[in-house]
C-alpha positions in Angstrom: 11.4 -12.4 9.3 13.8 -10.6 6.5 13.2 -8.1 4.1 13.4 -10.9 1.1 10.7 -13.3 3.3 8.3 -9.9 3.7 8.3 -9.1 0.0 8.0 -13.5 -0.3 4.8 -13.0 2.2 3.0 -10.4 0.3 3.5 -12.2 -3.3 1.7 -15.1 -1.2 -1.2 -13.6 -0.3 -2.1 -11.3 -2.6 -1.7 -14.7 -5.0 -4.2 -16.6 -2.4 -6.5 -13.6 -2.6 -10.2 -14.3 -3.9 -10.8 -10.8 -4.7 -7.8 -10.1 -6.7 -7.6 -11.4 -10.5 -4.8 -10.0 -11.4 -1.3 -9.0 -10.1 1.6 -7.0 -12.4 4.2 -6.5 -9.5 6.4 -2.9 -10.7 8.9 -2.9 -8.3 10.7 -5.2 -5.7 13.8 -4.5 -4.2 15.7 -4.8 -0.9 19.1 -2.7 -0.2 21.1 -2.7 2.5 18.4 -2.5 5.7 15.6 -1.3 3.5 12.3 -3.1 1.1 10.6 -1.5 -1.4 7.5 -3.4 -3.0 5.1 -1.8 -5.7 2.5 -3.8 -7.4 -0.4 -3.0 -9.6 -3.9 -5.4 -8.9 -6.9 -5.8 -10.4 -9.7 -7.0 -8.3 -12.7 -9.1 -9.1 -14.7 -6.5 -10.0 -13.0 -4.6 -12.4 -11.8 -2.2 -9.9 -8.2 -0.9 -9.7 -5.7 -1.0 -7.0 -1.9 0.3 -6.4 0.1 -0.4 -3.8 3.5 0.6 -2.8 5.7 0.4 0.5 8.6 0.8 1.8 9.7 -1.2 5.1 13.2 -1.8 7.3 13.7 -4.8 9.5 14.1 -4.1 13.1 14.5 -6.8 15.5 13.6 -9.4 13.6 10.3 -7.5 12.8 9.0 -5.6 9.8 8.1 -2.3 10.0 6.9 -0.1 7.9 7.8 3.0 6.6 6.3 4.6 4.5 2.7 3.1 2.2 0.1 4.2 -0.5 -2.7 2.1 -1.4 -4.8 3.8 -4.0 -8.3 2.5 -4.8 -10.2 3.2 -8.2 -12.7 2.5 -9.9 -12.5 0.2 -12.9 -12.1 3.1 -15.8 -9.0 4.7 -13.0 -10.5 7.8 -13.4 -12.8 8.0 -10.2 -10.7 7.6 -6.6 -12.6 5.4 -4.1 -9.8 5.5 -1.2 -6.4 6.2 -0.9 -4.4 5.3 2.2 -0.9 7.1 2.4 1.6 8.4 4.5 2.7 11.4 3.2 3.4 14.3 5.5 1.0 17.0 4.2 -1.4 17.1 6.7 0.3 17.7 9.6 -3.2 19.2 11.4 -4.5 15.5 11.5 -4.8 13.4 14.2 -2.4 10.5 13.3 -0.4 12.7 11.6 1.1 11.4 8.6 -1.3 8.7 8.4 -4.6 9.8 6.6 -7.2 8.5 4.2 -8.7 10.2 1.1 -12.1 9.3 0.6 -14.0 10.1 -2.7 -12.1 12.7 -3.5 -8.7 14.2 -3.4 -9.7 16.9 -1.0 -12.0 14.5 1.2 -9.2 13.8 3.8 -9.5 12.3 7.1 -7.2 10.6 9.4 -6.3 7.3 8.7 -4.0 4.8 10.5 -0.8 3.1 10.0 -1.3 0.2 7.4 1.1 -2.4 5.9 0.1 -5.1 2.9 
């Protein structure tokens, strides 16, 4: 699989999704050996979620790079969960993967994710 067929496969499902009803896609690109998709969904009830990643081909394989996925609530003021991969907790297990949970400073580790 390329770059341009991973960013193909997650336009498919999110589209076949039963919980999403709504998709505004923010960003899509591919340079060089690198993806970047960013897409803003509403689900089916109400709720809000972002997600953005950054991938690289190896081998004929996706991998991924680097990912948030931010869960809120339906007014986007209250965070449900957020899965990222930003290295500021470097005590956690599964260090840069972690999870925030209710709460910014709820924190737990987490594990790598892709769409």
């Amino acid at each position: 699989m390329d770059l341009h067929q991973y960013i193909a496969s997650i336009k498919a499902k999110l589209n076949a999704s039963s919980i999403i009803s709504s998709i505004e896609i923010v960003d899509e690109r591919v340079l060089f050996d690198r993806g970047y998709f960013r897409a803003r969904l509403t689900l089916s009830n109400e709720d809000f979620l972002e997600i953005a990643e950054s991938f690289t081909a190896q081998n004929d394989q996706i991998a991924t790079l680097d990912y948030r996925y931010q869960w809120l609530d339906s007014t986007k003021q209250t965070l449900r969960k957020r899965w990222d991969s930003v290295k500021h907790f470097p005590d956690l297990p599964n260090f840069p993967h972690h999870v925030h949970i209710g709460s910014e400073s709820n924190v737990e580790p987490g594990q790598s994710r892709s769409i």
